[in-house]
C-alpha positions as CSV (number, residue, x, y, z in Angstrom):
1,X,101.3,101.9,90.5
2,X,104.4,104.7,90.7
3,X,107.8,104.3,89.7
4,X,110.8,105.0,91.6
5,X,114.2,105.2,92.1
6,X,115.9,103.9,95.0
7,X,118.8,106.4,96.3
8,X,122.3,104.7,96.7
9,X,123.4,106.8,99.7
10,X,120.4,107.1,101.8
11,X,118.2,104.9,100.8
12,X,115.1,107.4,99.8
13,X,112.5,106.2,97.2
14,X,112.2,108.7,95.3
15,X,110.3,109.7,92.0
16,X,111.4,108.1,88.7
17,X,110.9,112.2,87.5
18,X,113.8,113.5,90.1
19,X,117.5,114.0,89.5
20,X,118.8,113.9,92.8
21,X,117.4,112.8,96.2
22,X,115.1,115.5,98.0
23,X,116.8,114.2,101.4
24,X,120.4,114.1,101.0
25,X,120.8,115.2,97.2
26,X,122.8,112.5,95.9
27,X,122.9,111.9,91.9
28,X,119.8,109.7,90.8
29,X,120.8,109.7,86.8
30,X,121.1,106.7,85.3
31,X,119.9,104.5,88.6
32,X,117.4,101.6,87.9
33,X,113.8,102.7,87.6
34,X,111.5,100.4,90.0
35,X,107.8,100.0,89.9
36,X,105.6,100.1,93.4
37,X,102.1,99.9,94.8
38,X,100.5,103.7,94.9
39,X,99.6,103.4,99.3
40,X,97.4,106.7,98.8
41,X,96.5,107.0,94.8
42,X,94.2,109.9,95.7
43,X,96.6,111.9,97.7
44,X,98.2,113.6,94.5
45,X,95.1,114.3,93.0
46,X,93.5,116.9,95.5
47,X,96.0,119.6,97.2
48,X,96.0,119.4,101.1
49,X,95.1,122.9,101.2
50,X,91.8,122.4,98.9
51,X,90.7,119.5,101.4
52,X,91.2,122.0,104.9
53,X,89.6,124.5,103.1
54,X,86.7,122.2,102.0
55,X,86.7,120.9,105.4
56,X,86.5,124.3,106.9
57,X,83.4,125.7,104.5
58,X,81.7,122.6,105.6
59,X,82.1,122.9,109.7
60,X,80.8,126.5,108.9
61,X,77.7,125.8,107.0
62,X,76.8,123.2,110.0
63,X,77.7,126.2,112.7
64,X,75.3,128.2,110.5
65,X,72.6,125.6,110.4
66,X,72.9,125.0,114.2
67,X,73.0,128.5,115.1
68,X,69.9,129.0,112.7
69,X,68.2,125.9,114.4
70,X,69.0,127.2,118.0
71,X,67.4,130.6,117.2
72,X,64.3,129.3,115.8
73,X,63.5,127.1,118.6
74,X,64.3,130.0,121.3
75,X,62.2,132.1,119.4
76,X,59.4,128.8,119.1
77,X,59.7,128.6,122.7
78,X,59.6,132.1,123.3
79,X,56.2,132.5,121.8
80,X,54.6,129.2,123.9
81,X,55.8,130.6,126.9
82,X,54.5,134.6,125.8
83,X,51.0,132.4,124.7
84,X,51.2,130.4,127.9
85,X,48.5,132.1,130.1
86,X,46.3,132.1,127.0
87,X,46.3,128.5,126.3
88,X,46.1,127.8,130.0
89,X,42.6,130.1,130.1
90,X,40.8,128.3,127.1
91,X,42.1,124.8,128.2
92,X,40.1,125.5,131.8
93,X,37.4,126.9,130.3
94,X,33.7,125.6,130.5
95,X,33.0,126.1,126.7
96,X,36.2,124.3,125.3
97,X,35.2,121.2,128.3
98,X,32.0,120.7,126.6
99,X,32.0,117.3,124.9
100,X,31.5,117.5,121.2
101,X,28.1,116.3,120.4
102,X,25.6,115.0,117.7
103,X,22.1,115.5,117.6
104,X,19.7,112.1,117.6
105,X,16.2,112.5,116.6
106,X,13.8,113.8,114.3
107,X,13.4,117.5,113.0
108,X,10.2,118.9,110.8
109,X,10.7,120.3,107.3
110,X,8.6,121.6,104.5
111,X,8.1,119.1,101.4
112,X,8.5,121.2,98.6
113,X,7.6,118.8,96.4
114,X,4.3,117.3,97.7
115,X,3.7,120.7,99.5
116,X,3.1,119.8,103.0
117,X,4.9,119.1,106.2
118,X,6.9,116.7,107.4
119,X,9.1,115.0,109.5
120,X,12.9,113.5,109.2
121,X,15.5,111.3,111.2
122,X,19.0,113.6,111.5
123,X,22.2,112.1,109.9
124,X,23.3,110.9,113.6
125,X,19.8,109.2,114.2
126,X,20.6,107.2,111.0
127,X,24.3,106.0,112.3
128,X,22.9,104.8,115.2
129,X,20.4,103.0,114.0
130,X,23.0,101.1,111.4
131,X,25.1,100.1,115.0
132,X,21.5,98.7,116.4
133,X,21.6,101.6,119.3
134,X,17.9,103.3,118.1
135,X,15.3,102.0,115.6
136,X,13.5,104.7,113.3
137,X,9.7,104.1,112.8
138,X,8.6,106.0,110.0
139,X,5.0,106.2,108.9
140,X,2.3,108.6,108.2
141,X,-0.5,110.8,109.4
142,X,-3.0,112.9,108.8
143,X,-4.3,116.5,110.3
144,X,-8.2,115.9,110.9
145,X,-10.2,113.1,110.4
146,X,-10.9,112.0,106.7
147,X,-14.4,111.2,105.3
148,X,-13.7,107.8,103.4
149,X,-16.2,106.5,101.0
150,X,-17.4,102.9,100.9
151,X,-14.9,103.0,98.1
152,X,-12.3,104.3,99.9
153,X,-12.1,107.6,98.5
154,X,-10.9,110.4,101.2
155,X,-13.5,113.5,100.7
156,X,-13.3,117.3,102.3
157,X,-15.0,116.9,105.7
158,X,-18.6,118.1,105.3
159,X,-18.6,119.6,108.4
160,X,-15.5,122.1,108.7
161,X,-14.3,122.1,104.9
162,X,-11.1,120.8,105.8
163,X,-9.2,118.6,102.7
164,X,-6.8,115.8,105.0
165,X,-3.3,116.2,104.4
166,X,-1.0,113.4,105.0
167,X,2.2,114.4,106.5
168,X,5.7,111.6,106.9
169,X,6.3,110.6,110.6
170,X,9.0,109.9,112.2
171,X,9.3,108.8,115.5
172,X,12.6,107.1,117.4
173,X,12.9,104.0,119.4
174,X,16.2,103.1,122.2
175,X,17.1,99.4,121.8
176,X,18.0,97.3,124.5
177,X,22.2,98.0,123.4
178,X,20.9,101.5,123.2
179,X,19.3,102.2,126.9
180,X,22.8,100.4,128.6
181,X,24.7,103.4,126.6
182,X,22.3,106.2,126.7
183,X,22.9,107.7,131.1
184,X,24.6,110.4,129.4
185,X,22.6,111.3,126.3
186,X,21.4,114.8,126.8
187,X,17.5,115.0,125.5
188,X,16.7,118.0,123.7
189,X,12.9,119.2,122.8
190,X,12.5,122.5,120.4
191,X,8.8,122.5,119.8
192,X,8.7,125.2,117.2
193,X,10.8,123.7,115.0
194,X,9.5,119.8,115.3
195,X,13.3,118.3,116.8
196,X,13.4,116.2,119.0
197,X,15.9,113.3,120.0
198,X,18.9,113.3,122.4
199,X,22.3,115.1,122.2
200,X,25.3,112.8,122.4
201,X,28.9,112.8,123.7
202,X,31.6,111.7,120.7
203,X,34.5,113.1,122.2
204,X,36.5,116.1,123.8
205,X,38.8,118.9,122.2
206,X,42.5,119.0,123.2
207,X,45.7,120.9,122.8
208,X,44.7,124.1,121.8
209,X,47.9,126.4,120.6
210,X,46.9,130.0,120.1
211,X,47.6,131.4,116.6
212,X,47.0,134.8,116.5
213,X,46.1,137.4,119.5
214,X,44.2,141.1,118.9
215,X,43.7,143.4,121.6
216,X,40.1,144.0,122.4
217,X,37.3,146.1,122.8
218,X,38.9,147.4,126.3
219,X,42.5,147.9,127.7
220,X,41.5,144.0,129.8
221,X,40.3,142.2,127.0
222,X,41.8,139.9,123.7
223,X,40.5,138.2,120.9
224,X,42.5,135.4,120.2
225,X,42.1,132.4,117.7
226,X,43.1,128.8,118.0
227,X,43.6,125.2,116.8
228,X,42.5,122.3,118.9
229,X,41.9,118.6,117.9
230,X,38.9,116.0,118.3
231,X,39.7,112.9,120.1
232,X,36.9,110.7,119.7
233,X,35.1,108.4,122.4
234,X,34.1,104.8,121.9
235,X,30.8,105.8,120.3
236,X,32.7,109.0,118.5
237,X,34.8,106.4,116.8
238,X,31.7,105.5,114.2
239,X,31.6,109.3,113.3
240,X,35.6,109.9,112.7
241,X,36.4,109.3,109.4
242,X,40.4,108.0,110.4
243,X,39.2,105.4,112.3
244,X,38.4,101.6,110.8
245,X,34.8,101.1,112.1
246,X,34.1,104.8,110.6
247,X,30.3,104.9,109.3
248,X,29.3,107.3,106.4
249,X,26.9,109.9,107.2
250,X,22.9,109.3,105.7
251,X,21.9,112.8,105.1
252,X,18.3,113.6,104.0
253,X,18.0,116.5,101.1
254,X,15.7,118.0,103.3
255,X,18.3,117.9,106.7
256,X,18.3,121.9,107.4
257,X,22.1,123.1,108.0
258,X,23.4,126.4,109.5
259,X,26.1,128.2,108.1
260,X,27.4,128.2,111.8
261,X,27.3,124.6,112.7
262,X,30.8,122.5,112.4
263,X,30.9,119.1,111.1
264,X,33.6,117.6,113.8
265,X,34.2,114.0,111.8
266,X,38.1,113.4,111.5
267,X,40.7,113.1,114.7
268,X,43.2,114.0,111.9
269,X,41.8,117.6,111.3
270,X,43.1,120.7,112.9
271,X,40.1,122.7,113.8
272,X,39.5,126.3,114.5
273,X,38.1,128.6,117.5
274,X,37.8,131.7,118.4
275,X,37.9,133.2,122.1
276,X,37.0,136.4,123.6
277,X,39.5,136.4,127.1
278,X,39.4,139.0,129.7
279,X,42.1,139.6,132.3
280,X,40.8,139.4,136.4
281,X,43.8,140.6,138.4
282,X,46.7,138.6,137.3
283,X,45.0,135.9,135.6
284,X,42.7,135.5,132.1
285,X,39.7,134.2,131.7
286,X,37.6,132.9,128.6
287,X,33.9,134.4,128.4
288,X,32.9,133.3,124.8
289,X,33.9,130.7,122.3
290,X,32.9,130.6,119.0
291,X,34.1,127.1,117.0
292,X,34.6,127.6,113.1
293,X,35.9,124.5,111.9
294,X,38.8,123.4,110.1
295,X,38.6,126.3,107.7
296,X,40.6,128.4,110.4
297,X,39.6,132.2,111.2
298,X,41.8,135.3,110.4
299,X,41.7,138.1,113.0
300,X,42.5,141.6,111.9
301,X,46.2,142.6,112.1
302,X,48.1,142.5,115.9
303,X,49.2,145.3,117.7
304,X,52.4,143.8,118.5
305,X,53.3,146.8,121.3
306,X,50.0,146.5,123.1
307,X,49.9,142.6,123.3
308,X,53.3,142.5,124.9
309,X,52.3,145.3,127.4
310,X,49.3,143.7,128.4
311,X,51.1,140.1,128.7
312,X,53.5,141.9,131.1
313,X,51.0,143.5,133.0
314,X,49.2,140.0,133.5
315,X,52.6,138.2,134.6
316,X,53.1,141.2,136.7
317,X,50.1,142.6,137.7
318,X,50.0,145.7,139.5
């Protein structure tokens, strides 16, 4: 609520406070003093200049964030486009087409414990056999022919010397749900090191985005190093740990690992690669890929001047 007086000549309401109208300036002293409804009981309370000028520092932090926002992505976009023929080379290339695999079958190991050989199902061999796809007979064997007793007693072979050894077995069996899924399983036989078993398809790598770029060896040559994701196959979906029907890994102690090899189990990881390229005319070409997981790989430090020279030499080649 205000109060007010009412002017006698023109009319004005004006403030209980004044002495004479602020239109026509008539005496006001000694009028009746009326109360009325405040319309704007805010407007008093914050100067119209203090609201514009609010108003203005607000419109120019949005120009600023806009203008900030429009710079980054032209400078986001400006990369993709200067990484363009890079990503274009390893996306056609023969190495990053390769379907990701996982060894089935059996390897051979040394029991440390019982001293003597023998053999193992692989992690993979041990999912499949959990979704009915192989069976894994295991038993054991021996390396010459034992002289048993009539109490059953192996003895050293009278003949050559030899003390029987009896070594774990492993051997691997396609079920019938198996054979109707297996025209693409790749077999694989390394005799030196006792595996044996089949190489299966889980999957393909997409969307690589290169990260960083070094110039290489030679004045045609980069090393550059990449992300790319694992999108999983129907079979692939019992390896990736995202997915629902997602089956832990059985891994023997003895299962022999190289520092080199890349566990590809979750569609939500961003894994790592690294590319040698070489440029043929006007376009590149990838001649070696070497995968590192989702650890990532730093390069050594980019020569920012010769990578953009040899871009523009490639997108207009002599």
């Amino acid at each position: 609520m205000k109060t007010i007086v009412q002017c006698p000549n023109c009319g004005l309401n004006n403030k209980a406070s004044q002495t004479n109208c602020i239109r026509c300036y008539a005496a006001l002293e000694g009028l009746p003093v009326s109360t009325m409804a405040d319309e704007n009981p805010g407007r008093g309370g914050i100067p119209l200049w203090v609201k514009l000028s609010a108003g203005g520092g607000v419109l120019f932090v949005l120009f600023v964030l806009v203008a900030a926002l429009a710079v980054f992505l032209t400078a986001r976009k400006s990369i993709t486009r200067r990484y363009a023929h890079f990503e274009n080379a390893i996306r056609v290339s023969t190495d990053f087409n390769v379907p990701v695999t996982v060894e089935v079958g059996r390897y051979a190991y040394w029991d440390m414990e019982n001293t003597n050989k023998g053999q193992e199902a692989t992690p993979a061999a041990y999912t499949l056999a959990r979704l009915g796809l192989i069976y894994i007979h295991t038993g054991m064997y021996s390396d010459v022919s034992p002289t048993v007793t009539s109490t059953g007693k192996i003895v050293i072979d009278p003949y050559s010397g030899s003390v029987p050894q009896q070594y774990r077995h492993v051997t691997l069996e396609l079920m019938a749900s198996g054979q109707s899924q297996s025209a693409n399983w790749e077999p694989y036989e390394n005799k030196k090191d006792g595996k044996l078993g089949w190489k299966i398809p889980v999957g393909a790598r997409e969307l690589p985005q290169v990260v960083q770029v070094v110039p290489g060896t030679s004045p045609d040559t980069m090393m550059v190093s990449f992300t790319w994701k694992w999108k999983p196959n129907e079979l692939g979906q019992s390896f990736d740990k995202a997915n629902p029907s997602y089956i832990a890994a059985t891994e023997p102690k003895n299962f022999p690992r190289s520092s080199f090899e890349v566990d590809v189990n979750d569609s939500r990881a961003t894994y790592w690669g690294v590319v040698d390229l070489h440029r043929t005319g006007d376009t590149w070409e990838a001649s070696r890929v070497v995968w590192s997981g989702p650890g990532g790989v730093r390069l050594s430090t980019n020569d920012a001047a010769e990578i953009d020279r040899m871009i523009k030499e490639a997108q207009n080649p002599r």
